[in-house]
C-alpha positions as a printed Julia matrix, in Angstrom:
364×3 Matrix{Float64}:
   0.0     0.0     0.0
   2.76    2.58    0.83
   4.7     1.67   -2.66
   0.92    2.76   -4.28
   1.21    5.87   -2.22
   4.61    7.05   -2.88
   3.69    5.91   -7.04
   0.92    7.92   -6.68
   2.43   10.95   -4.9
   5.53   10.95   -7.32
   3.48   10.94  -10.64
   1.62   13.59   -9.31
   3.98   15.94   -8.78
   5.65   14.88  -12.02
   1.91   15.97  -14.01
   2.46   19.37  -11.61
   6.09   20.15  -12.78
   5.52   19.34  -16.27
   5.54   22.84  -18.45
   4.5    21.55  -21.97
   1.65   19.61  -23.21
   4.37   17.62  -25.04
   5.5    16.54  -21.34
   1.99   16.29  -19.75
   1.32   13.52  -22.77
   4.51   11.59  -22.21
   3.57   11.49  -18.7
   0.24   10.02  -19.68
   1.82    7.33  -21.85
   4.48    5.88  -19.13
   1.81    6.0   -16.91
  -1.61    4.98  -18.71
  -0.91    3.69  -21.65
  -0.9     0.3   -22.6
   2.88   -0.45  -21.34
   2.42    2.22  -18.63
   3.03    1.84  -15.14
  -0.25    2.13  -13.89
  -1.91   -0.02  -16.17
   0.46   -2.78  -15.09
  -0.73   -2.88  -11.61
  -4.36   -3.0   -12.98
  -3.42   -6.05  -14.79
  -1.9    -7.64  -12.01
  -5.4    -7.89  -10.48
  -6.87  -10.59  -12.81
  -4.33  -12.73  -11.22
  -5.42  -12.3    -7.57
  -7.84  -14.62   -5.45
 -10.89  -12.56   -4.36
  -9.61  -11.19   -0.98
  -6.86   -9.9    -2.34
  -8.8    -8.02   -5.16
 -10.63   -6.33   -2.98
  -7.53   -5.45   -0.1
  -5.29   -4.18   -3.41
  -7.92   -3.32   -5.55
  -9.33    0.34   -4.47
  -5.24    1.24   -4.37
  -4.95    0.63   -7.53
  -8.23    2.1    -8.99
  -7.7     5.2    -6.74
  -3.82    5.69   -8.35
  -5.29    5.43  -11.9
  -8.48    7.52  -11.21
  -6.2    10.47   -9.63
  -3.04   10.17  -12.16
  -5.95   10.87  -14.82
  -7.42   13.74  -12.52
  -4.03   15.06  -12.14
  -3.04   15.01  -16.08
  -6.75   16.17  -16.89
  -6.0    19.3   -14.46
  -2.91   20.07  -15.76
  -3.7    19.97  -19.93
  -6.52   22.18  -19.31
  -4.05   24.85  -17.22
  -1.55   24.8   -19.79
  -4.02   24.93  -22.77
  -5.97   27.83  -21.08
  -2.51   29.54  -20.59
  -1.31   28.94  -24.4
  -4.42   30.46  -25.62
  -4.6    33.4   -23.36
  -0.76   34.02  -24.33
  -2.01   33.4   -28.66
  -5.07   36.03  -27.68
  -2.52   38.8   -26.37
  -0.24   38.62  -29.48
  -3.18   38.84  -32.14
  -4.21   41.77  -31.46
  -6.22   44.3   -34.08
  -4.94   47.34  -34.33
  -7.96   49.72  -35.02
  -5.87   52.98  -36.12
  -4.81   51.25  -38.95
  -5.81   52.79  -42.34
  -8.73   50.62  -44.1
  -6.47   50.67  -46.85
  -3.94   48.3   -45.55
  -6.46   45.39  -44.63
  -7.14   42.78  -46.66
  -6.34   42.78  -50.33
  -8.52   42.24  -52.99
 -11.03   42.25  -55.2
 -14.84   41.65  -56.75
 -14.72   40.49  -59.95
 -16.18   42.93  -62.63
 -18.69   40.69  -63.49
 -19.77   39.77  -59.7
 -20.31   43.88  -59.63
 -22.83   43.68  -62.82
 -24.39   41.01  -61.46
 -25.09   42.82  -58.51
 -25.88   46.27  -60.31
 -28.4    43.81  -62.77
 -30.06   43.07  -59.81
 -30.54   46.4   -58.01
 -31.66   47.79  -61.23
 -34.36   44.95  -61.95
 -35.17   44.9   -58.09
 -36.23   48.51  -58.51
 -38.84   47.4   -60.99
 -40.35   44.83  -59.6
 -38.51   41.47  -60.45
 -37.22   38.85  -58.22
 -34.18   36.51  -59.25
 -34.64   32.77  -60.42
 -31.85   29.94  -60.19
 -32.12   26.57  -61.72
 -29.66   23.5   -62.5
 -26.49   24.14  -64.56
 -26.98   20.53  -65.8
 -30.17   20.3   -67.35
 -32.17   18.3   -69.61
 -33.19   18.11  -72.78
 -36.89   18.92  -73.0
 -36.02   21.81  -70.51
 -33.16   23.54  -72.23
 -34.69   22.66  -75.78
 -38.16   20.9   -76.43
 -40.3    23.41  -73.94
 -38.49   26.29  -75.77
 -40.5    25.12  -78.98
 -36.9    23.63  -80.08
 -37.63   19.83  -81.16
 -34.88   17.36  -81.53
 -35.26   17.81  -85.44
 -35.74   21.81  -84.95
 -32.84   23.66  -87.25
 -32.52   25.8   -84.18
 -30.59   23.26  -81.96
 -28.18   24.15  -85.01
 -27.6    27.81  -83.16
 -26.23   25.71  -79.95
 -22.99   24.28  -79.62
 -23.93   22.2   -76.9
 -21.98   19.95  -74.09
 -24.06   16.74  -74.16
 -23.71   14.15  -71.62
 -23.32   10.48  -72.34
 -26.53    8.98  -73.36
 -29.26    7.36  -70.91
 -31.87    4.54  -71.41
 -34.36    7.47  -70.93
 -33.69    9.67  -74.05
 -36.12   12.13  -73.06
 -33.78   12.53  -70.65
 -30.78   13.75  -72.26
 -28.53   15.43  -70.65
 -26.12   18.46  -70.93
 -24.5    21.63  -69.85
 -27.66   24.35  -70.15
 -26.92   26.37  -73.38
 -28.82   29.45  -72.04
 -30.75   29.96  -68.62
 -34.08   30.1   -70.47
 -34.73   26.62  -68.54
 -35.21   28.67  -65.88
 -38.21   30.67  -66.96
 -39.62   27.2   -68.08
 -39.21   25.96  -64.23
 -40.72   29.33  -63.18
 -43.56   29.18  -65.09
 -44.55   25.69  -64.84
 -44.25   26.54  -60.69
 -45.13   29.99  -59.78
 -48.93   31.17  -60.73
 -49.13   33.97  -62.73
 -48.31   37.15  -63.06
 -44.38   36.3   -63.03
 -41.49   39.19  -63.04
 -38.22   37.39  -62.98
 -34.35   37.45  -64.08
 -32.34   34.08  -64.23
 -28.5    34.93  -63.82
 -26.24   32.39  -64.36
 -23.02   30.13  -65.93
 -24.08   28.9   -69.25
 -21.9    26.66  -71.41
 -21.42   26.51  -75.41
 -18.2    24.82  -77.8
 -17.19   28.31  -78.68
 -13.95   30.17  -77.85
 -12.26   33.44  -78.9
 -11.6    37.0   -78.29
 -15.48   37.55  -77.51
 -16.42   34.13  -76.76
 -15.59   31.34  -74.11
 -16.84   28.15  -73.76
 -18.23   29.35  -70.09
 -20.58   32.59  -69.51
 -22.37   34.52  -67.96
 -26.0    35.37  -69.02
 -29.05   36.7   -67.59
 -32.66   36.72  -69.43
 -36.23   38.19  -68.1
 -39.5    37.1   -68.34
 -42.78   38.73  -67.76
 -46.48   37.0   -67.77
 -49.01   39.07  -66.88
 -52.55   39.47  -69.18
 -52.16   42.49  -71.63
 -48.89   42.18  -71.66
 -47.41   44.35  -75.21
 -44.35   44.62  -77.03
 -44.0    48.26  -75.94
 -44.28   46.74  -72.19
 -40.67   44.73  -73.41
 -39.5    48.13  -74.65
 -39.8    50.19  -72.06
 -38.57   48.0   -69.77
 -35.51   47.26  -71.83
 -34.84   50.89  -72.26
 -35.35   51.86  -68.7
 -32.98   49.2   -68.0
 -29.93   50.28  -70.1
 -30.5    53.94  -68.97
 -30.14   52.54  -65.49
 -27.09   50.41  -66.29
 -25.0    52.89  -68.4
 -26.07   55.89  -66.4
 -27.09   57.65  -69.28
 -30.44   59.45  -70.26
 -29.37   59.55  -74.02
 -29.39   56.04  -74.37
 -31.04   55.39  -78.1
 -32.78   51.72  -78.81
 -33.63   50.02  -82.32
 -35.78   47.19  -82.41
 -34.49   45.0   -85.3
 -37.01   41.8   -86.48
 -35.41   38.6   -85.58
 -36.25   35.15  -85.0
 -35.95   33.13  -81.88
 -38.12   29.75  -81.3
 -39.28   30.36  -77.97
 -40.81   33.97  -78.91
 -42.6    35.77  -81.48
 -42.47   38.09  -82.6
 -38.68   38.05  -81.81
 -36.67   41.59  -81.86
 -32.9    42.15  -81.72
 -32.31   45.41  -79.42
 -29.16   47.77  -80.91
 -27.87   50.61  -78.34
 -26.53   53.75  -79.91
 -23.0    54.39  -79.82
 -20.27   57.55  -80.43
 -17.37   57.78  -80.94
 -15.13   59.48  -78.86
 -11.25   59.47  -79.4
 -11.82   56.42  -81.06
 -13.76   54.46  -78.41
 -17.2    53.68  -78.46
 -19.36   55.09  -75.65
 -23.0    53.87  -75.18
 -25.16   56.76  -75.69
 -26.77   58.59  -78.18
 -28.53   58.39  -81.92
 -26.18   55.73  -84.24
 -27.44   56.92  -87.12
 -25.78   60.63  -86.1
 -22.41   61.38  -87.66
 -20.1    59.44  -86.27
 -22.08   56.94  -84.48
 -22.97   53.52  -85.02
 -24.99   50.96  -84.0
 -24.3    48.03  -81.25
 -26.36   44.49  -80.64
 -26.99   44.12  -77.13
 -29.88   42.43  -76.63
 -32.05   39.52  -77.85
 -35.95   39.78  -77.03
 -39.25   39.07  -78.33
 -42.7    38.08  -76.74
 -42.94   34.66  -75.5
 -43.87   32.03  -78.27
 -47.6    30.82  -77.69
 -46.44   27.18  -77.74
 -43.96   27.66  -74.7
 -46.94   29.3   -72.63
 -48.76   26.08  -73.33
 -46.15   23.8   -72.54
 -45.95   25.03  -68.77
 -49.73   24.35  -68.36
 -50.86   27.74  -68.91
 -53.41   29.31  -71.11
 -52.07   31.8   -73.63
 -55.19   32.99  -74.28
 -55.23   34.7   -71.11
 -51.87   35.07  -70.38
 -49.01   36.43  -72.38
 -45.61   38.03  -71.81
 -42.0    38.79  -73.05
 -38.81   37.57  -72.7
 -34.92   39.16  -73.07
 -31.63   37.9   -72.54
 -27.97   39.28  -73.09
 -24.61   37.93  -71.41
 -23.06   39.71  -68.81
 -19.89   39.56  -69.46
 -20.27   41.44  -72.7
 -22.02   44.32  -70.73
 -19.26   44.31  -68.66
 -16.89   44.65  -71.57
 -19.04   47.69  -73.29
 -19.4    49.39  -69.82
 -16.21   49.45  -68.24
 -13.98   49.28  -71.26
 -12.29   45.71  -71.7
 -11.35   44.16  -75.47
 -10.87   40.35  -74.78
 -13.69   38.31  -72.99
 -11.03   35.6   -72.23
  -9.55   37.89  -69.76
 -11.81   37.44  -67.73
 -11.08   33.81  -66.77
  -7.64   33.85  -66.67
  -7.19   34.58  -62.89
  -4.13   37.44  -63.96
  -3.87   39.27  -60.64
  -3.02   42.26  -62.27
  -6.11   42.4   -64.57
  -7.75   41.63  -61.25
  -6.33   44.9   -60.16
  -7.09   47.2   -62.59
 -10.41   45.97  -63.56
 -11.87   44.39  -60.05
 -13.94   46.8   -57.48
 -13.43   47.32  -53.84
 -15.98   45.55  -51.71
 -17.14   48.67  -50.65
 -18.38   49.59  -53.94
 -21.91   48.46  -53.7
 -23.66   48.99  -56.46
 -27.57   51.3   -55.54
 -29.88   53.17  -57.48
 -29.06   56.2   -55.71
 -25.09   56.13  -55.0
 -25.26   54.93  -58.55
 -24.49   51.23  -60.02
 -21.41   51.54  -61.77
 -19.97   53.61  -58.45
């Protein structure tokens, strides 16, 4: 019993001197750990008779149950004291300038994102996500694009290995018009939404990349015109460019899912021999730009999400983002913008403090 004692008293104040947790564990192991000291008397006791289990016994237990107290005790003291020291060197220092926190960036076409939807908020529309990976019938078929449609010509499209199901198909959405088609056949009428997103076509070069951005509207309502879709569209690109001379054209087009289908040119000048958004193309020296494709929505895609053109209609736009990007804050090479070159980053990217609002102003 007195060997137990003086074992116990001795680890003890071992666990007390220790001064790392490095030392507290090694303590642990020589003393509870499989070849430890303490575990060895514990296995001594399945070789006792019955009275002397229970004379050595509660020695034994009491040394293990007080070593583990003891190194318990002491890794929470020593923990405690690490962190408290780890909390005194970090601190903040709050007379720093803001300029010298962290470093970065938002991506130019994070910002127009953003300013898109502050500008659509403002009248009235709410923002609709769907599945990059769609299916067929959604990206094509309930867009009045059948399999043998010439259209699915226009679409350089990522297709998936084939399933049993073919109506199934799938692929890397081509546009984010699927997501009007899960609006509609989901939300009851009237509907006032715009569907940002990736979108993915076989195309690259200085204005095209197999990945982009794109966001499209869509209105149902009943009465719904084609000078509805213009004002809107016109109150939009003021908004965007920050410019009350902004000058539309409505161009005849043809899209499958609407009709009739318009192409929307902005007016241009040019100013020391850069195009700037704004004003009458067919002045001297101006020209016209493509910005925007648009149209009111085809009869046959109203039916196919279960709803009754005859009392509802509405209209339809899309344009890609990243290309309103490059005509609003001056870049020449869509590619760019995937590269990940810190120093485009840099010149292009926006502080985080540049929110974009109606009233501050989007582009701010």
């Amino acid at each position: 019993m007195t060997e137990i004692s003086d074992l116990k008293a001795g680890l003890i104040a071992d666990i007390a001197a220790a001064n790392t947790l490095d030392a507290v564990e090694a303590l642990r192991v020589g003393a509870l750990g499989k070849s430890g000291v303490v575990t060895g008397l514990l296995k001594t006791l399945g070789g006792m008779s019955p009275d002397e289990r229970l004379a050595k016994g509660p020695p034994i237990q009491d040394l293990r149950e007080g070593v583990a107290a003891a190194i318990a005790e002491r890794k929470a003291t020593l923990e405690q004291a690490a962190l408290d020291a780890r909390l005194a060197s970090e601190k903040i220092d709050m007379t720093l300038p803001a300029d010298l926190g962290p470093q970065g960036s938002v991506h130019p076409v994070s910002q127009v994102m953003d300013e898109l939807a502050e500008i659509f908020a403002d009248l009235g529309f709410s923002v609709a996500t769907g599945p990059e990976i769609e299916d067929d019938w959604h990206n094509f078929t309930a867009l009045n694009i059948p399999e043998t449609h010439p259209a699915r010509a226009m679409h350089d499209t990522f297709y998936f290995p084939d399933v049993n199901d073919a109506a199934q198909k799938m692929l890397l959405r081509t546009h984010t018009s699927p997501v009007q088609i899960r609006t509609m056949m989901t939300q009851e009428p009237p509907i006032r939404i715009i569907a940002p997103g990736r979108v993915y076509r076989s195309d690259s070069d200085a204005t095209h990349t197999p990945m982009f951005h794109q966001i499209e509207g869509l209105v149902i309502d009943k009465g719904i015109t084609l000078g509805h879709l213009k004002w809107t569209l016109e109150t939009f690109l003021k908004a965007f460019f920050e410019r009350e001379d902004i000058v539309l054209r409505l161009r005849p087009s043809y899209f499958p899912f609407t009709e009739p289908s318009v192409e929307v040119d902005v007016g241009y000048t040019l100013t020391n021999g850069q195009r700037v958004i704004g004003g009458d193309g067919d002045a001297k020296g101006g020209g016209w730009l493509e910005v925007l494709g648009s149209g009111m929505v085809n009869r046959k895609v109203i039916e196919a999400c279960g709803l009754d053109p005859d009392e509802w209609q509405g209209f339809a736009f899309g344009t890609g983002v990243d290309r309103l990007a490059m005509l609003k804050y001056g870049m020449n090479d869509l590619r760019a913008f995937f590269d990940g070159d810190l120093r485009w980053l840099k010149h292009y990217g926006f502080s985080a403090l540049d929110v974009p609002t109606l009233s501050g102003g989007v582009g701010a």
